[in-house]
C-alpha positions as CSV (number, residue, x, y, z in Angstrom):
1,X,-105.8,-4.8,-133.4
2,X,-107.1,-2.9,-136.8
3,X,-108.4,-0.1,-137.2
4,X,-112.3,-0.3,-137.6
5,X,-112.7,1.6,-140.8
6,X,-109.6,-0.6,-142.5
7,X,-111.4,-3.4,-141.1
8,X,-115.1,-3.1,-142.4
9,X,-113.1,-2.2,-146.0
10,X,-111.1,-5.5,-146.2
11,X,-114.3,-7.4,-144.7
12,X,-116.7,-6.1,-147.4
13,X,-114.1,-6.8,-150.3
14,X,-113.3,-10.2,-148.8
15,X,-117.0,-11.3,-148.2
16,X,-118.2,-12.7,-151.3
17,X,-122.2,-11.7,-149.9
18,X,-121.4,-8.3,-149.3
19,X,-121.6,-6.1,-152.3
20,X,-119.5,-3.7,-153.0
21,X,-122.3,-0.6,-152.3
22,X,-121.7,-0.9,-149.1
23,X,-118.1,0.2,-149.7
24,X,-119.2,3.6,-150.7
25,X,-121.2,4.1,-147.4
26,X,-118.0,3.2,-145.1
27,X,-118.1,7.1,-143.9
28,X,-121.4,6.6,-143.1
29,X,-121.2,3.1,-142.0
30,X,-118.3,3.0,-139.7
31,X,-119.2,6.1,-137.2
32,X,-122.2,4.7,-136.6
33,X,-121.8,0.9,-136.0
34,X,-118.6,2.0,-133.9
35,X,-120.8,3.5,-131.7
36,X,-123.2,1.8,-131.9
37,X,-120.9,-1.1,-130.7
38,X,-118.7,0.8,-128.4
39,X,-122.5,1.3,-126.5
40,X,-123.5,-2.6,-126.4
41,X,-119.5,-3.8,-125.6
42,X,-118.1,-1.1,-123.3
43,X,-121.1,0.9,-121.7
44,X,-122.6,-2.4,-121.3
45,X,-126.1,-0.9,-123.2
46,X,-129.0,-3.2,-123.9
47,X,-130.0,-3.1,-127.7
48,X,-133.9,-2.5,-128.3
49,X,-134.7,-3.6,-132.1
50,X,-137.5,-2.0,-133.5
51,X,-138.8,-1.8,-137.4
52,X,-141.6,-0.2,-139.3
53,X,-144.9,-3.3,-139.9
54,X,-143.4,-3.9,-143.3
55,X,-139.6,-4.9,-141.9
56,X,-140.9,-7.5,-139.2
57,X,-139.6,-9.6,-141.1
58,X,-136.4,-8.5,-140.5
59,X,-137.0,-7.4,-136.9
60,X,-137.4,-11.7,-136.3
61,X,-134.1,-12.2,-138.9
62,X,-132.0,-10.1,-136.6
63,X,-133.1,-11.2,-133.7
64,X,-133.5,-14.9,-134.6
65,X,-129.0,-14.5,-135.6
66,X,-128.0,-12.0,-133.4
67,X,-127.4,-14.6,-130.8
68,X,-126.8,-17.9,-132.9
69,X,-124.6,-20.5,-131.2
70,X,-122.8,-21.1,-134.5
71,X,-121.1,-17.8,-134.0
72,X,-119.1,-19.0,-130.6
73,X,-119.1,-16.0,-128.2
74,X,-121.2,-14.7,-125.5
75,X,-125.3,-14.3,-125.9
76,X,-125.3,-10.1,-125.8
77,X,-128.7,-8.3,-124.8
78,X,-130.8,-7.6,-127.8
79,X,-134.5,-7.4,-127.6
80,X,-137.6,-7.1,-129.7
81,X,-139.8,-3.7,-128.3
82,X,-143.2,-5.2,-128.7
83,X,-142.1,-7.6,-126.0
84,X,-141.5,-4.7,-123.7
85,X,-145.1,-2.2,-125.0
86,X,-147.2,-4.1,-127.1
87,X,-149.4,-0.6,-127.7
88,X,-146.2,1.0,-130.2
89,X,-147.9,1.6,-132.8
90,X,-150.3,4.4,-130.8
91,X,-147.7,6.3,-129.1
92,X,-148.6,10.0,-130.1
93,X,-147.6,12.5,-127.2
94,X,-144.7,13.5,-125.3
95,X,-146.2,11.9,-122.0
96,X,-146.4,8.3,-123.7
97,X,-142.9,9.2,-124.6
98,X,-141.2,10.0,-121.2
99,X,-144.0,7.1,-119.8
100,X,-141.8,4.8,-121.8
101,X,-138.3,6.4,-121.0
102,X,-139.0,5.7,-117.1
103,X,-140.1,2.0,-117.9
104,X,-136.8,1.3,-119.6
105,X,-134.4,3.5,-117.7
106,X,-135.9,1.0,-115.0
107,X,-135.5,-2.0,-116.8
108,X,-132.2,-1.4,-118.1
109,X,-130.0,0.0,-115.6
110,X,-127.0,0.3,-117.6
111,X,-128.4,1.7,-120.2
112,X,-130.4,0.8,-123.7
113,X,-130.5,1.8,-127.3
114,X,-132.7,1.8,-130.4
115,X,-131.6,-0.1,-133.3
116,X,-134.5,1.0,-135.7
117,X,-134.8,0.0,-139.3
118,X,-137.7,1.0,-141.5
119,X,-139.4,4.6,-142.7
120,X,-138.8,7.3,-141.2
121,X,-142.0,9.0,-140.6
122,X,-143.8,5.5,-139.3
123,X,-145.2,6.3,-135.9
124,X,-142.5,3.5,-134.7
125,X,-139.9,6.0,-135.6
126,X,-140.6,8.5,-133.4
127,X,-139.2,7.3,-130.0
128,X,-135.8,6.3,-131.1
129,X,-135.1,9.3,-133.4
130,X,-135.8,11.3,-130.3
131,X,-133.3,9.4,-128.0
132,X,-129.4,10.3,-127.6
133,X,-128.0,6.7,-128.6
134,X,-130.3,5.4,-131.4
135,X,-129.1,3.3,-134.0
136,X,-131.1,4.3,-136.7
137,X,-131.5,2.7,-140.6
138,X,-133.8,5.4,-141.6
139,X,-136.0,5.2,-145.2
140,X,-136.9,8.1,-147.1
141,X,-135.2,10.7,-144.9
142,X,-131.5,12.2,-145.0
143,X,-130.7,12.3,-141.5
144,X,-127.4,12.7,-139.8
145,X,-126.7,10.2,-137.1
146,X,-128.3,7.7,-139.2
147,X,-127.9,5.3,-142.3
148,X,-130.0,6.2,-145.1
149,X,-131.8,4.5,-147.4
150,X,-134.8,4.1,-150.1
151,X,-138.0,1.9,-149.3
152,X,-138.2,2.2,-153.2
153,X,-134.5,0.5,-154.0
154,X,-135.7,-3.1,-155.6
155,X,-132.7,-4.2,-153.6
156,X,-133.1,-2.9,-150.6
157,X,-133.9,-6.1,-148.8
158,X,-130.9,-7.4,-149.5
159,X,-129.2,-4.9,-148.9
160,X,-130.9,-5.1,-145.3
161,X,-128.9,-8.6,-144.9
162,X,-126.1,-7.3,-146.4
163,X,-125.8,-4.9,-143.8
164,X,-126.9,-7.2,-140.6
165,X,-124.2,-9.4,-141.8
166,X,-121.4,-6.8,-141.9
167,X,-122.7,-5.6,-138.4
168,X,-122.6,-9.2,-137.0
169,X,-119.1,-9.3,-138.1
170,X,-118.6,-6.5,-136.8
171,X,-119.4,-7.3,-133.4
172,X,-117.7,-10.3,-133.1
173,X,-114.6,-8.9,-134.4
174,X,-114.8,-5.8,-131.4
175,X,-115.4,-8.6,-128.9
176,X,-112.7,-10.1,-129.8
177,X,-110.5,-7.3,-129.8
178,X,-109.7,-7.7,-133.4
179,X,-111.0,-4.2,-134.5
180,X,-111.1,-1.0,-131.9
181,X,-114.3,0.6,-131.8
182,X,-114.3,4.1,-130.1
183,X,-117.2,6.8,-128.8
């Protein structure tokens, strides 16, 4: 089993689609995804996905390869958030806040995340930058706990795939005990 850090190194320089600027984010890459992982494999979390209105289109990539039968292991529990409160987008108080908390802590006995990606101050933002566990990929906003980048980088959406695609290996490899991801 490799260490996860050597692992996502040798990955990004061996994957001819992942570009090397992801290399120069492993510190920032690795203590996150591990966790990220470690919550979905070992605590047995449910992932919600959730983006700013401009990455949708994402949102549906992620979730339409997440679980793609080419990749030959086990369907794991991802989920789009408008399926679960259509009305995101006018969540303003702490109330609609703690509303939703009770509706997923229900839901999801074992436990549930945010995966996030899109600007940080969007209104879609503010319930997983509030929770413990959040996976966040956070625009215009240097936050700890989370993996910054620029809505104005031309590149940024590939850099988006780039990424999903280094996570997706990422989580194969830890269910397949090839890598050790730790809390």
């Amino acid at each position: 089993m490799q260490e996860f850090l050597n692992w996502t190194v040798d990955t990004i320089r061996e994957d001819r689609l992942i570009s090397p600027w992801l290399e120069e984010k492993k510190y920032e890459w690795t203590p996150l995804v591990s966790k990220n992982i470690y919550n979905l494999l070992e605590r047995g979390f449910s992932i919600i996905v959730v983006s700013d209105k401009e990455r949708e289109w994402f949102l549906e990539y992620i979730l339409g390869n997440i679980n793609s039968t080419k990749l030959n292991r086990p369907f794991l529990p991802f989920y789009d958030f408008k399926s679960f409160y259509r009305y995101m987008d006018s969540v303003k108080s702490d109330e609609d806040i703690a509303y939703i908390k009770d509706m997923l802590s229900i839901s999801f006995p074992n436990g549930y995340c945010f995966w996030y990606i899109g600007k940080s101050q969007d209104v879609r933002a503010i319930i997983p930058k509030v929770l413990k566990h959040s996976f966040l990929w956070l625009f215009d906003e240097e936050k700890q706990d989370a993996f910054n980048l620029k809505s104005n980088d031309e590149a940024l959406d590939m850099k988006l795939l780039q990424m999903f695609r280094l996570y997706n290996k990422s989580v194969s490899a830890a269910l397949f005990a090839e890598i050790n991801v730790e809390n």
